[in-house]
N, C-alpha and C positions, 0 to 999 in steps of 0.2 A: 494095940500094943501086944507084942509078943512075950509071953510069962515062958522066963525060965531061960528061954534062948540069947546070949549075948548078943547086943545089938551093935552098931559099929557106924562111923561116919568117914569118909575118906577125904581126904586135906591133899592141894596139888599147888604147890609154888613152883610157879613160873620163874625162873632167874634169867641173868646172864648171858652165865654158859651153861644152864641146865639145869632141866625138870626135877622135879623132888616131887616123891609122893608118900601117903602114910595112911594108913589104916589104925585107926585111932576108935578105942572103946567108950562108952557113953560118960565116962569116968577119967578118961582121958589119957590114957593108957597106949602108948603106942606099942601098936602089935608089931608091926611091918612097915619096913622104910624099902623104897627102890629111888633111885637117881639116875637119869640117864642124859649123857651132852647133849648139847645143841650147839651146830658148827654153826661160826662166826666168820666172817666173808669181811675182808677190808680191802677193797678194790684198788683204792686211793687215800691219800693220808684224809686223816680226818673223816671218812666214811666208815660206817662198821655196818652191817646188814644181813638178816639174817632168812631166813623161810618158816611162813608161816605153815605150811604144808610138812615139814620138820619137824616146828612145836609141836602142832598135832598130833603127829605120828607118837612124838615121848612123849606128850601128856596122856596121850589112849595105851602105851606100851606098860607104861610106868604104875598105871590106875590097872590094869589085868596084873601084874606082877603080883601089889598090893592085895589083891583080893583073890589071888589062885587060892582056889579050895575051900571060901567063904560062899555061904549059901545067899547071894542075891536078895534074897527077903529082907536077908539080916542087917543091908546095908540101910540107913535111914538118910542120910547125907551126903552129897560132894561141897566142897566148897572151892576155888581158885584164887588166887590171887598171882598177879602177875608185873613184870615191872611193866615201867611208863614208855612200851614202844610206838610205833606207826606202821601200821597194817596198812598196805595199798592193794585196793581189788576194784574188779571193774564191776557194771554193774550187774552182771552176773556173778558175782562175788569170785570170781578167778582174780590169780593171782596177775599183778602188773608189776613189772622188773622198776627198780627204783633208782638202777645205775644205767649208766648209758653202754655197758655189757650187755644189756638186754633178756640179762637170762631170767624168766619172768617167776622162776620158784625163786629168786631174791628179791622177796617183796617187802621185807620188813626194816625200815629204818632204825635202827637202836636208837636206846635214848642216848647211850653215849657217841653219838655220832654228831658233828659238829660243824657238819657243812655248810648249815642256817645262821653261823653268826653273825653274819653280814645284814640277816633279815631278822634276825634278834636284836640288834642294836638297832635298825630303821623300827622296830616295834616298840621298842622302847623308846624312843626318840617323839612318839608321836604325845608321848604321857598323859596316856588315857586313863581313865578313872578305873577300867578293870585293870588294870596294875598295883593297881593298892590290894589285890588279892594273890600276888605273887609277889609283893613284898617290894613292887615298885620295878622292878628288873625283868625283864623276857630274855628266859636262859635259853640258848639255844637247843637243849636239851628237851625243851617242852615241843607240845606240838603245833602249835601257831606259825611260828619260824620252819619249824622243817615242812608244813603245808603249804606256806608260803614262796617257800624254796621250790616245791613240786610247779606251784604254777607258774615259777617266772625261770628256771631255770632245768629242771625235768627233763630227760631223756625218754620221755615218752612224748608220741604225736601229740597237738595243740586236739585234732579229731581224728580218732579212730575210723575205720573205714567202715565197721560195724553198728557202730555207736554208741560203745559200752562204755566210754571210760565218764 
């Protein structure tokens, strides 16, 4: 424990439309707030999708903004928190296009993207006992239906030529 030197924890919410970060004293004191967007991609109605490679970027922009001129010792913490999206990577964890655009830094389904309700209603339909854990309903919003959507309907090959996916 460091005597004398203010010590410091850095907080990163993930949103939306965009990163928030804060440098927060042991005491809970916010010193430093930075926010930076994150572009949102709606190809076709009812799609929204984003880049994980994007988040990234403002979540590491956003966390140096917060601690310009903090002595690195002094931080003791990050924490994240982020919403309820779908991260598609192959399995070299590169990123996989999620729309039939193909453009493979659009890898991220939002949660408000609603292409799956077709396969949220067939999952609910089967009334399975883990449904009594989401309140009996599969929102399309979760990610069962939108993975389910990936395998049956997907603009990605069934096999990659590589054999990554």
């Amino acid at each position: 424990v460091m005597s004398g030197a203010e010590q410091y924890y850095v907080g990163v919410d993930v949103g939306t439309a965009s990163v928030r970060a804060a440098l927060v004293t042991g005491d809970g004191l916010v010193k430093t707030r930075a926010e930076e967007s994150i572009h949102i991609w709606q190809p076709r109605p009812e799609h929204y999708v984003q880049s994980s490679t994007d988040i990234w970027a403002k979540c590491c922009s956003t966390v140096r903004k917060v601690t310009e001129g903090v002595d690195r010792a002094r931080v003791r913490g990050i924490g994240f928190d982020a919403t309820c999206s779908l991260v598609v990577l192959d399995k070299s964890f590169q990123p996989l296009a999620v729309d039939v655009d193909g453009q493979k830094d659009r890898n991220v389904i939002m949660w408000l993207d609603h292409r799956a309700s077709e396969q949220a209603v067939r999952i609910t339909g089967t009334g399975h006992g883990v449904l009594r854990a989401v309140g009996g309903v599969m929102s399309p919003e979760m990610q069962p239906p939108k993975l389910l959507w990936l395998k049956e309907v997907s603009p990605l090959p069934p096999h990659s030529s590589d054999n990554n996916r």
